[in-house]
N, C-alpha and C positions, 0 to 999 in steps of 0.2 A: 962187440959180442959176436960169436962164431955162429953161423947158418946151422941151423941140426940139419942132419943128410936128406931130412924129410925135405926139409926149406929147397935145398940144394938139389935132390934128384926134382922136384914139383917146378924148381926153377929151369932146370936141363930140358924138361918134357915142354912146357909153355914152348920155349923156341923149336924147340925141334918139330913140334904141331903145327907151329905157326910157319915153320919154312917148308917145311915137307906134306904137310896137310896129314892128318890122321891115317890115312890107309898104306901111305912111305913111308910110315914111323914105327920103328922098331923097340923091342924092349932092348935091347942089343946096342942101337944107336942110343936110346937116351941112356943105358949105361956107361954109354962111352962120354956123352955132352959132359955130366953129373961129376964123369970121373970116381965113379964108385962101382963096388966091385955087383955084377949080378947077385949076387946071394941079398944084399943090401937092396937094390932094388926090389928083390919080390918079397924080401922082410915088409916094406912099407906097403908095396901096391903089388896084389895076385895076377891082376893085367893089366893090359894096357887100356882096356875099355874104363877100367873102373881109375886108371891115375888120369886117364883124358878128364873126365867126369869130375876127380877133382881138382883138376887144375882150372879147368870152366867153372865149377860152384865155388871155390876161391876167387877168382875172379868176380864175378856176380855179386859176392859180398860184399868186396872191397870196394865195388864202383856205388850198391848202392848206400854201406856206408860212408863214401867219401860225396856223395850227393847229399845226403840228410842230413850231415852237418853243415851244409848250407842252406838248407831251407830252415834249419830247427837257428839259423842267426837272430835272433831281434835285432838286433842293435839296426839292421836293415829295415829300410822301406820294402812293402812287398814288391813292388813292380823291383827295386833293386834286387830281391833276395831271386827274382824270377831270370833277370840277368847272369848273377853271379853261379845259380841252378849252371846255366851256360857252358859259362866261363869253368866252372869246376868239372866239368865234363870234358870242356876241351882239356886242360889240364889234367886230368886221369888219364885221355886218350896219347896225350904228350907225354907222359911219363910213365906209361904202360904201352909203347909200342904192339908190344908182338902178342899180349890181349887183344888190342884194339883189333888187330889184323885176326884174328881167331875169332873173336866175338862178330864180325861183320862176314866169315865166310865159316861159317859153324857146319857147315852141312858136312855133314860125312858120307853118306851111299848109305847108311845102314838107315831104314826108317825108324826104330824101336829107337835107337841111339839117341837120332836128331830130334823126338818126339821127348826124349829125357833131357836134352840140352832145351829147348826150349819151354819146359819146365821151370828151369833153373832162369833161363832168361824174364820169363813169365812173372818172378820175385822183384825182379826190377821194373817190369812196366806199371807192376799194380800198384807199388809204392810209389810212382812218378804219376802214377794215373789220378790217386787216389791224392794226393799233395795236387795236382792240378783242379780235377775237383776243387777241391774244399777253397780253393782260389777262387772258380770261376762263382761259387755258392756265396761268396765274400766282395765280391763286384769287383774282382784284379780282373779278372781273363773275361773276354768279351761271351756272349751269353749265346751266340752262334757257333762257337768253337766247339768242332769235336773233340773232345778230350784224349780220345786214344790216338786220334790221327794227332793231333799237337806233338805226342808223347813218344809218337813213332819216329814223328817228322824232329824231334830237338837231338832221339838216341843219331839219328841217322845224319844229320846237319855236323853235330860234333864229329861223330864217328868217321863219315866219307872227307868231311873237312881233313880230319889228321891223314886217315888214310891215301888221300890223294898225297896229303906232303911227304909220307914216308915212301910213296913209289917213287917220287918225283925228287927225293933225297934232300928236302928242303927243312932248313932248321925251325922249330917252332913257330906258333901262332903270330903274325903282327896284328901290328895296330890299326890294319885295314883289314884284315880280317875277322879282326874282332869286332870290328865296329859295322861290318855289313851284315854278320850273324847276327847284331845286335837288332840290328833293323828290321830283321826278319823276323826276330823272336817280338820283338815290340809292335808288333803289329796285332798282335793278340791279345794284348795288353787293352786293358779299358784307361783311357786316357783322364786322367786327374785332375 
């Protein structure tokens, strides 16, 4: 199936954000990324404030539906489903590069902007928050744990994990790293 221009100009702008940061990014350049002509561009997005905006709120979807379908698993044990929470984060962050790298340096200079990007981010702590809760009220997650720092501490554990591998040009997650995150995340864990 062929990308619609929308798919394709929101694909051009993500990299060109994520390598040039917001304020070096042109409407002109992600025309050129996209390969489509200007007029096509501003048929979809009037600026570039408002295609930045949704290429982060797409973003933000997708991570926190590709998280929810791992907590809503039964078939898992919870302290598993709290693991594989994890592991499918690292996995978004591995397969969403140049999000991951936009989502951990979001700040643009403009305050109004960055106060509406984390907004948008705002959608994914509460659902991660709010799924940890109802853990910790269920006796999984230990009963001293701040919830929001946990929630801050797993976005950031996955997120700087990949980001360090992608400055560092190293190919996906192993099996030592998966398993020291694991240690770390299991630590919070009320013990069975």
């Amino acid at each position: 199936m062929a990308r619609s221009k929308k798919d394709q100009i929101v694909e051009a702008a993500l990299t060109a954000f994520a390598q040039y940061g917001y304020s070096d990014t042109t409407m002109d350049a992600i025309a050129d990324v996209a390969a489509v002509a200007k007029g096509t561009l501003y048929y979809h997005f009037s600026t570039k404030e408002e295609l930045f905006l949704y290429v982060i709120e797409k973003g933000v979807k997708m991570l926190i539906d590709s998280v929810d379908s791992v907590m809503q698993r039964e078939d898992l044990s919870m302290d598993q489903r709290v693991l594989c929470v994890l592991d499918e984060h690292l996995r978004f962050f591995s397969e969403h590069r140049e999000l991951c790298l936009l989502l951990l340096s979001f700040f643009t200079g403009d305050q109004q902007r960055d106060e509406m990007i984390g907004k948008l981010l705002s959608g994914y702590f509460m659902a991660m928050e709010a799924y940890v809760a109802e853990l910790q009220q269920e006796g999984f997650v230990r009963p001293d744990i701040e919830v929001r720092t946990m929630v801050s501490s797993l976005f950031g554990m996955a997120g700087f994990t990949m980001l360090r591998k992608q400055f560092r040009k190293e190919t996906g997650i192993t099996d030592s790293d998966r398993r020291t995150l694991h240690m770390l995340l299991s630590g919070v864990l009320m013990k069975g």
